[in-house]
MIDOSE-1310 file (N, C-alpha, C; in nm, 2 decimals, decimal comma, always signed):
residues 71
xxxx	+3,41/+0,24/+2,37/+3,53/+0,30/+2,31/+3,60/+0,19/+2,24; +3,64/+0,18/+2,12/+3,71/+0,11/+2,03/+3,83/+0,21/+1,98; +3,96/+0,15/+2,04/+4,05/+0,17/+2,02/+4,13/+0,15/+1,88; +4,19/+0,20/+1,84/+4,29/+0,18/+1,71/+4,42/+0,21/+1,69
xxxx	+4,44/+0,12/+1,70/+4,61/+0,10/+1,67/+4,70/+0,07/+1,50; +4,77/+0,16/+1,47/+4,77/+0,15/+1,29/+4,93/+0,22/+1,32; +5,03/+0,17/+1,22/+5,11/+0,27/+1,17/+5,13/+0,29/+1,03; +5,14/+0,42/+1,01/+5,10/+0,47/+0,88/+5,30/+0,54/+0,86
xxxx	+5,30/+0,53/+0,70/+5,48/+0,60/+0,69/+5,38/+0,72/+0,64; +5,50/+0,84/+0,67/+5,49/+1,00/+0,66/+5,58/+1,02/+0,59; +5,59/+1,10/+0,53/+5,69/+1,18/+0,43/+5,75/+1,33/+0,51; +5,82/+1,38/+0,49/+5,85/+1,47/+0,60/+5,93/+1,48/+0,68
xxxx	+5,95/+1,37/+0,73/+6,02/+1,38/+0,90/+6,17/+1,31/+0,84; +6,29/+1,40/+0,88/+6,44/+1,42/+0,84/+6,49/+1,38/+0,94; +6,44/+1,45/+1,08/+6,54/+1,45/+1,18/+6,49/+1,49/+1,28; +6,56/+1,46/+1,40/+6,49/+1,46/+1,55/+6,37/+1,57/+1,55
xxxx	+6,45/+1,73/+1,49/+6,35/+1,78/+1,53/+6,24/+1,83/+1,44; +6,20/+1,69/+1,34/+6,08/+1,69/+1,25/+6,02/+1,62/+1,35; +6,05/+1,47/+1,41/+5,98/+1,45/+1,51/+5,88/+1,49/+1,60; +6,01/+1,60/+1,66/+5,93/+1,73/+1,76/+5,81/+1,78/+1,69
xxxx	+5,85/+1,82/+1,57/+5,75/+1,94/+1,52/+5,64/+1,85/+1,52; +5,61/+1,75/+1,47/+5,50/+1,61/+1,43/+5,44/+1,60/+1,54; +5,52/+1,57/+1,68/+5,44/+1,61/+1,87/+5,35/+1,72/+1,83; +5,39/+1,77/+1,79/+5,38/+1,91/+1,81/+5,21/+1,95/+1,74
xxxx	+5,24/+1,88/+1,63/+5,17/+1,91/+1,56/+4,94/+1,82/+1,59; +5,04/+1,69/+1,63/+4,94/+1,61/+1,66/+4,86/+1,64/+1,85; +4,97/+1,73/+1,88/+4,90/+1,73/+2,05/+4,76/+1,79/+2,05; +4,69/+1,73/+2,12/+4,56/+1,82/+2,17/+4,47/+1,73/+2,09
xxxx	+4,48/+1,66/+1,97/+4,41/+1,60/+1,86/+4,26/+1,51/+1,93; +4,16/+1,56/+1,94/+4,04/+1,49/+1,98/+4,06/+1,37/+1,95; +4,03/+1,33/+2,05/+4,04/+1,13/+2,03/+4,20/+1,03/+2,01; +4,32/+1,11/+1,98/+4,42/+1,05/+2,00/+4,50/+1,01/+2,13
xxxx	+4,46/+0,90/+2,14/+4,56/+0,84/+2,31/+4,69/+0,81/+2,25; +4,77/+0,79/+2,18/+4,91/+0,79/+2,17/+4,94/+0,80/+2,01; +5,08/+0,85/+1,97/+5,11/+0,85/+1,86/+5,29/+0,85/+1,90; +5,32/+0,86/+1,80/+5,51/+0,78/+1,80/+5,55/+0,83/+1,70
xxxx	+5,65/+0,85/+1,65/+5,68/+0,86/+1,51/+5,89/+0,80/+1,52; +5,90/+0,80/+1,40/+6,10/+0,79/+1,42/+6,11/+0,80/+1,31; +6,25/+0,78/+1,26/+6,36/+0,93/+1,15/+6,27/+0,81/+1,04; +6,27/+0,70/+1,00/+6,26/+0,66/+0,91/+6,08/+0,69/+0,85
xxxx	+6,01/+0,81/+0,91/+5,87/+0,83/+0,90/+5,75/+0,77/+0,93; +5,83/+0,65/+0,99/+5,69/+0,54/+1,07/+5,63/+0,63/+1,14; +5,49/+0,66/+1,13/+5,42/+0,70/+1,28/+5,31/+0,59/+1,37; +5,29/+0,60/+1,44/+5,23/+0,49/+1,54/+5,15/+0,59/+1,61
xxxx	+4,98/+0,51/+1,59/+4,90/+0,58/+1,62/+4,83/+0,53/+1,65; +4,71/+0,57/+1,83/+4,67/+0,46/+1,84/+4,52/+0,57/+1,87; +4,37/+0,55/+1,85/+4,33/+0,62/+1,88/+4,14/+0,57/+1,88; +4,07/+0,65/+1,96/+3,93/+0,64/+1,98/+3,87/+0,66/+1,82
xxxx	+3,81/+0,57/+1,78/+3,76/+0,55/+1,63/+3,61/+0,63/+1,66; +3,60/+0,62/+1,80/+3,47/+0,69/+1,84/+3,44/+0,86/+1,82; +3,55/+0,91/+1,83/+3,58/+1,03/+1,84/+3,69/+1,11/+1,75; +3,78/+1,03/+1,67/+3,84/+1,07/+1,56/+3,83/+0,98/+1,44
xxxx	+3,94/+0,99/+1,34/+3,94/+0,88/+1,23/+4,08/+0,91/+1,20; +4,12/+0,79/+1,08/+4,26/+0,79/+1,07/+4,29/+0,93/+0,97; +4,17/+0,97/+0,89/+4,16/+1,05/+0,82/+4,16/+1,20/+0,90; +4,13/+1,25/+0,93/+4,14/+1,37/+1,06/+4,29/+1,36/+1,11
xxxx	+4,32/+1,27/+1,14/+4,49/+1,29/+1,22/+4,58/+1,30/+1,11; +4,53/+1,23/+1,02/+4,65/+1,27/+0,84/+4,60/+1,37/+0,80; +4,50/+1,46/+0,80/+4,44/+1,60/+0,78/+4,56/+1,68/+0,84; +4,57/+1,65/+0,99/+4,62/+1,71/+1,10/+4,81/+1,72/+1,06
xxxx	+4,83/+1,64/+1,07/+4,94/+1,58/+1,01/+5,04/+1,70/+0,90; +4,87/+1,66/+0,76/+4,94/+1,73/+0,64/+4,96/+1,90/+0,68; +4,84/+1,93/+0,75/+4,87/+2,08/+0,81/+5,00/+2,15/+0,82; +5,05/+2,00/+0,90/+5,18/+2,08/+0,98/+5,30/+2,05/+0,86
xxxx	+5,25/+1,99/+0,75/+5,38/+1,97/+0,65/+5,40/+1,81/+0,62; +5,34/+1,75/+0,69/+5,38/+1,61/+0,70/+5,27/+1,51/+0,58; +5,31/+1,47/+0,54/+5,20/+1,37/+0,39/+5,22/+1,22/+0,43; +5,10/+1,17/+0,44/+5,13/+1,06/+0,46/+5,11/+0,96/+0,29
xxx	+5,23/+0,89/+0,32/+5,28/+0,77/+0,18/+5,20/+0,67/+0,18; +5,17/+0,63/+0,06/+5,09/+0,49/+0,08/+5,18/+0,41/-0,01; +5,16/+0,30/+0,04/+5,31/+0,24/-0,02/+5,23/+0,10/-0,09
């Protein structure tokens, strides 16, 4: 298992309960052991490279409304 740890900024997230919705959105996600996020759209992601990719969880992500920025 090779772990990954990355934070990526999201576009989307306003307020506490964009936050929520973003839990919300990422729970259950095969291979994610932790993720984070706060108002300023940092998300903190840490996850089995074995079993997901960073690409799949920003799939996951945009689903629920959320885009991630590349800066």
């Amino acid at each position: 298992m090779a772990t990954v740890t990355e934070t990526i900024q999201v576009a989307g997230i306003r307020c506490e309960r964009c936050v929520m919705r973003l839990a919300q959105t990422l729970e259950g996600a095969e291979g994610l052991e932790f993720a984070n996020a706060n108002l300023l759209g940092q998300v903190l992601l840490s996850y089995d490279d074995e079993r997901t990719t960073k690409d799949a969880l920003v799939d996951r992500m945009a689903r629920g409304g959320f885009r991630e920025q590349v800066i």
